[in-house]
Every structure is written in C-alpha cells, then in structure tokens.
C-alpha positions, 0 to 999 in steps of 0.5 A: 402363510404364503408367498403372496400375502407375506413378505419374506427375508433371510436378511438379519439386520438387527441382532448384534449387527444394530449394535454395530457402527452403522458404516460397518453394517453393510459390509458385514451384511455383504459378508453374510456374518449376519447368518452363520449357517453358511460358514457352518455348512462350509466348515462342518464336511471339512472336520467331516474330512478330518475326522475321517482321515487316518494318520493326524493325532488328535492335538493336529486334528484340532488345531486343523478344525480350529485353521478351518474354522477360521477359513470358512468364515473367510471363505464363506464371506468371500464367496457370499461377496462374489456372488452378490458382485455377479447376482446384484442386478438379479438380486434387486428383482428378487423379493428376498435378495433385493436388500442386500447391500450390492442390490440395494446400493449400500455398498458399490462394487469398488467397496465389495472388491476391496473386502473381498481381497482382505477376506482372501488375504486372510483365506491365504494366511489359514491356507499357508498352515495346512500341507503342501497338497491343500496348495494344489487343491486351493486353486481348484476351490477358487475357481469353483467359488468363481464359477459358481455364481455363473451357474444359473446363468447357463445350466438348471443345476447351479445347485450342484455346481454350489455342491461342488463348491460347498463341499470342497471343503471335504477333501481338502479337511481329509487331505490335510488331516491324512497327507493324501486323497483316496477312495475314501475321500472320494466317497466323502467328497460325493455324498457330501455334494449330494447332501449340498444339492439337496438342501441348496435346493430346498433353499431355492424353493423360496425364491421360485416364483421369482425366479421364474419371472425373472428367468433365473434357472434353478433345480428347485424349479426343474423339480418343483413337481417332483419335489420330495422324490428328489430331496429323497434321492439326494439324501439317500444318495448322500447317506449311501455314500457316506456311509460307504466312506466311514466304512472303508476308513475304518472307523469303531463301530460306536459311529453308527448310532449317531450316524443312524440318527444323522440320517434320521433328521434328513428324512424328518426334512423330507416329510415336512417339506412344502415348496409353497411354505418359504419361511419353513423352506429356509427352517428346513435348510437351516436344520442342515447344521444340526445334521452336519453336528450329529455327523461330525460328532460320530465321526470323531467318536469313531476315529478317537476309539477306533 
C-alpha cells in the first residue's frame, strides 16, 4: 500500500456529519468536528496540568477539566479555521488537504472568519471562569495559534512551533489549577512540546511527497532518513522530562505503573513506524490520545492518593 497506487484522506465527511443539514456540513469540516483527535491532544496535557498541580480540591479539579474540555473544542476549531485561512492555497495542491472546505471553495474566507469570532467568543467565556494568571497567559496562546500556520513558510520546524502551541495547554491546566507557574510546570510544558514534535511529525510524514513538490518545509522531510532515531529522541526527551516534573510534584508512588505503561506505547509507535506507509502514519498519530489517556489517568491517581 502506497502513496502512489492509494488515495489517501484524513477528512471524514460521513458519520454524523451526513446526518447533518448539508449548509452546515462545510462549517463543521472547517472546525475539524469530524476528528476529535485534535480537540483530545489539545485537552489532554491541560488535565496533565491539572492534575499535576498542587493545591486545587478535587471538586475544582473537575469543574477545571470540564472549562477545559469546552475550550479545547473551541480552540482547537479556531486554530484549525486560521490555518486553513492561511493554508488554502497550499492545501488545494496537496492530495489529502485538497477537500477541505477553504481549499475546495465550499466555504469563503468571509464565512471562516465570521465562525471563527464565534468560536473565540465562546474561547473567551471558558477563559473568564479560570484565575487571573491564565488572563495573562491567553494572549501568549493567541499569538502562538496565529503564528503557527506561518511556520513552514520560513523555518523547517513548523512542527515544533505546533508543540509549542498544542502544548500550552499544559501551563495554563497547572496555572489554573495550582494559582502559579514553576519548575514543575516548566518540565510539564517541555516534555509536552517534545511529545507534540514527535507525533506532529509522524503526521507529517504523509503529505511528504507533496510537499516536497510544492516546497512546503517540514521536520518530516528534514529527517525523513532519519526518521525513528528522531521520533525516538522526541519521546525519550518527553518521557524524561515527564518524568522529572511528577517527580518533583510529588505525586504517590501508584503513578508510576501506568506512567511505564504510557511510555511503553510510545515506544510501540516507534517500532511500527513506516514513513512510506501514509494511512499507518495517521493510525500511529492517532494512537497519541490513548497515550495522553493512560498519562492522564496516572497523574490523577497520583495526586488523589498522594
């Protein structure tokens, strides 16, 4: 199974989304509610965050995971709308990108900006429940998701700069759970990045050829002979890091099966890649939110019996 002799999508236009008035159907592609893997690894380093944080009671803890929730959906579509915006032209080249509504005219630009000021609108509201400290780290998240799309335009690392904007999500969960920022959030916050550039680049490994021929930059083609000793050193960095932020929060000793296990299925991701192998590329990337899962559900162990 390749490239060449299979078409391959990551759109997913049947589902619930057929069900769905067909005026609507475009928007909520645009939004990318047709995969919620996105929303997942957007949310899940924020209850990461949360969990690892001191100080919250449990009942906060979980009216925080609930804010989050909600604005990670919002998020995550608004960040997903002001990529297409920038990425249209480039998406219509590319095999897989090249149906999404911007690209494929189903929705203009003027209709993408009037969702995506409903989308922050809604952003905002979650925003205005959290502490005063995640007010002053909003703008820095903002002007992350606006940068972004902008990275592989000028860098071959866009997918770092996507780490760093996926991630944030890390201290602002801990900021708003725990009232501050520390080392152990800073800990959280780079493994997390490091996690994101390893998966986002194995998700970039499908479009190569593509973008390659189109000139778009990327660290999946800047290591793409090197591929495995460079996912492998992204989530070895990440497991380190990690590891060294539960540790320093303090967190019962009953975190660390389910953390071993957690790093166990990044190393599974490891073994099984194959650059040349799109649609296991995007299974391998998905496989990322059962990972945040098992993370997530250590941590809370951890600090509930700590």
């Amino acid at each position: 199974m390749t490239r060449e002799t299979v078409p391959h999508t990551d759109i997913r236009a049947h589902g619930w989304i057929a069900r769905m008035p067909r005026a609507w159907r475009p928007y909520l592609l645009l939004a990318r509610l047709d995969r919620p893997v996105g929303t997942w690894l957007l949310l899940l380093p924020g209850i990461w965050g949360i969990a690892l944080a001191e100080g919250a009671t449990f009942s906060r803890r979980a009216v925080l995971i609930a804010l989050f929730a909600i604005g990670s959906l919002a998020m995550r579509s608004a960040g997903c709308v002001v990529n297409d915006i920038w990425d249209r032209k480039i998406d219509a080249q590319v095999a897989r990108t090249a149906g999404r509504p911007l690209a494929s005219g189903a929705v203009s630009v003027l209709q993408a900006l009037w969702l995506l000021a409903a989308l922050l609108v809604i952003g905002a509201l979650v925003l205005f429940q959290l502490p005063a400290i995640c007010w002053a780290l909003a703008p820095l998240a903002l002007l992350l998701v606006g940068l972004y799309p902008a990275a592989k335009r000028v860098t071959w690392w866009p997918q770092l700069v996507m780490g760093f904007t996926f991630g944030f999500g890390a201290p602002i969960g801990y900021a708003a759970a725990a009232g501050r920022v520390d080392w152990v959030c800073a800990l959280l916050y780079a493994g997390t990045i490091l996690w994101q550039l390893g998966f986002d680049t194995i998700y970039g490994f499908q479009d190569m050829d593509d973008d390659a021929r189109i000139g778009v930059r990327s660290t999946s083609r800047l290591w793409a002979t090197q591929a495995r000793p460079f996912i492998a050193s992204c989530y070895a960095g990440a497991a380190l890091l990690l590891s060294a932020a539960i540790a320093l929060a303090g967190l019962h000793w009953s975190v660390w099966p389910l953390a071993l296990l957690s790093s166990l299925m990044l190393v599974s991701q490891i073994v099984r890649l194959d650059i040349r192998n799109p649609a296991l590329c995007l299974m391998l990337f998905r496989q990322n939110v059962p990972f945040g899962m098992v993370l997530a559900a250590a941590l809370i162990c951890g600090r509930v019996l700590s």
